[in-house]
Each structure stands twice: as structure tokens, then as C-alpha cells.
N, C-alpha and C positions, 0 to 999 in steps of 0.2 A: 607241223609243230609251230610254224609260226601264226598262223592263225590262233592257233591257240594259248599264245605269249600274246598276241595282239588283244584277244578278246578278256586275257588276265588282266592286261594293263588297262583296258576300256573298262574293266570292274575295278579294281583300284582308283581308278582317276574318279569314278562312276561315286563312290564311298568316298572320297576324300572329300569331293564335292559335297557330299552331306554331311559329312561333320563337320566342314567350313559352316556351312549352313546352320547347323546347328551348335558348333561354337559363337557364330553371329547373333542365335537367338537370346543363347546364355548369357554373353558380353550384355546385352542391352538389359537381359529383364535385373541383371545383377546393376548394371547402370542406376538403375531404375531404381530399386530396394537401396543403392546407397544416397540418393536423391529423396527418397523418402525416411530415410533412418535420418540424414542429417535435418531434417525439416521437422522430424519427430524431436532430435534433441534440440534443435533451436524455441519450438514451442514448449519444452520442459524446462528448460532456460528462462523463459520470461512468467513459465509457470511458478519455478520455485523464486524468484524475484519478486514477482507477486505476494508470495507466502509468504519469504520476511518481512514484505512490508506489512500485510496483516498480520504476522507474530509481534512485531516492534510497536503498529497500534495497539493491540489489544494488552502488548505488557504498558506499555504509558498509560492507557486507561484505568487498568490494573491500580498501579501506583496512584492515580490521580483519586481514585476511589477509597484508596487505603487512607490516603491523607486524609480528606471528607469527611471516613469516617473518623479518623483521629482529631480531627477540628469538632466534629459534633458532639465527642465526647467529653470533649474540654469546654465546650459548651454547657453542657447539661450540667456540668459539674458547678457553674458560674447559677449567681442567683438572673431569674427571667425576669427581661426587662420590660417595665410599662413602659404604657405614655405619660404615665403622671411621677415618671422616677425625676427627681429634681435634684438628685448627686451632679450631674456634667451642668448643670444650669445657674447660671450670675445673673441675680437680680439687679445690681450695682449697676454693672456695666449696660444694660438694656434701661433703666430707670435716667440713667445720666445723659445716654443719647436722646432720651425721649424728651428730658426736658431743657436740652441745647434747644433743639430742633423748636421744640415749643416757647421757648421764651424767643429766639431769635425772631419767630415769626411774629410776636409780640411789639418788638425794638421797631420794626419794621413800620407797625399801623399806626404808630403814635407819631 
């Protein structure tokens, strides 16, 4: 009988030892999957960081486009300028420097 309590106990010890063994294997490969889950949320992290910052561009662009068009409309609406439009242009004022400038240089040779 005690042999046979002995060779029990040598099969219990015999099984404990593999499921240490194989709680060892579990601990690590779970290790492992929590090492890589959090590496997975850290790169979804600078993913979506990423993303707002392209949502944020493309809404300023957005706006910047809406404006454009709202300045071109206000445009078209305005009469189109030449080059021979002479509304912003002073004859006066360009005429009188020109003949400072020219009689000075006048005073000068006599």
C-alpha cells in the first residue's frame, strides 16, 4: 500500500509539474498579448492624433476656400479693372514733382 501512495504522490507531483509548466507558458504568451495590445493602443493614439490634425487642416482649408470664394464674388460684382483705368491716378501730383525736379535741375546749369 505504500507503494502505491508513493507512486500516487510521484503522479501528482509528476502533473503538478506540468501545469506549473504550463501556467508558465500562459503567464508569458499573455505577457506578451498585453505588451502588444498596449503598443497597439499607443500606435492608435498617435493615429487618431494624427487625424485631428488632418480634420483641423482640411476644416481651415475648408474655410479658407469658402472666403476665396466669397471675395471672388464680391469681385465679379465690382466693374473689371484695366490698365488704362485713371479713377486712383493724380495728374497734379506727378506733373508738379516732375517739374520741381526739372526746373531745379535748370537753377543748377545757369
Amino acid at each position: 500500500m505504500s507503494r502505491d501512495i508513493d507512486s500516487i504522490m510521484k503522479e501528482v507531483m509528476k502533473s503538478n509539474k506540468e501545469l506549473h509548466n504550463l501556467d508558465k507558458g500562459l503567464s508569458k504568451e499573455i505577457s506578451d498579448l498585453s505588451k502588444q495590445i498596449k503598443t497597439i493602443e499607443y500606435k492608435l493614439s498617435r493615429i487618431d492624433e494624427t487625424l485631428e490634425k488632418v480634420f483641423e487642416m482640411l476644416n481651415n482649408i475648408t474655410v479658407f476656400i469658402e472666403e476665396v470664394d466669397e471675395n471672388e464674388e464680391e469681385l465679379d460684382d465690382e466693374e473689371d479693372w484695366t490698365p488704362y483705368d485713371e479713377r486712383n491716378f493724380n495728374y497734379e501730383n506727378n506733373d508738379d514733382d516732375y517739374q520741381d525736379d526739372e526746373w531745379s535741375s535748370r537753377e543748377d546749369e545757369s
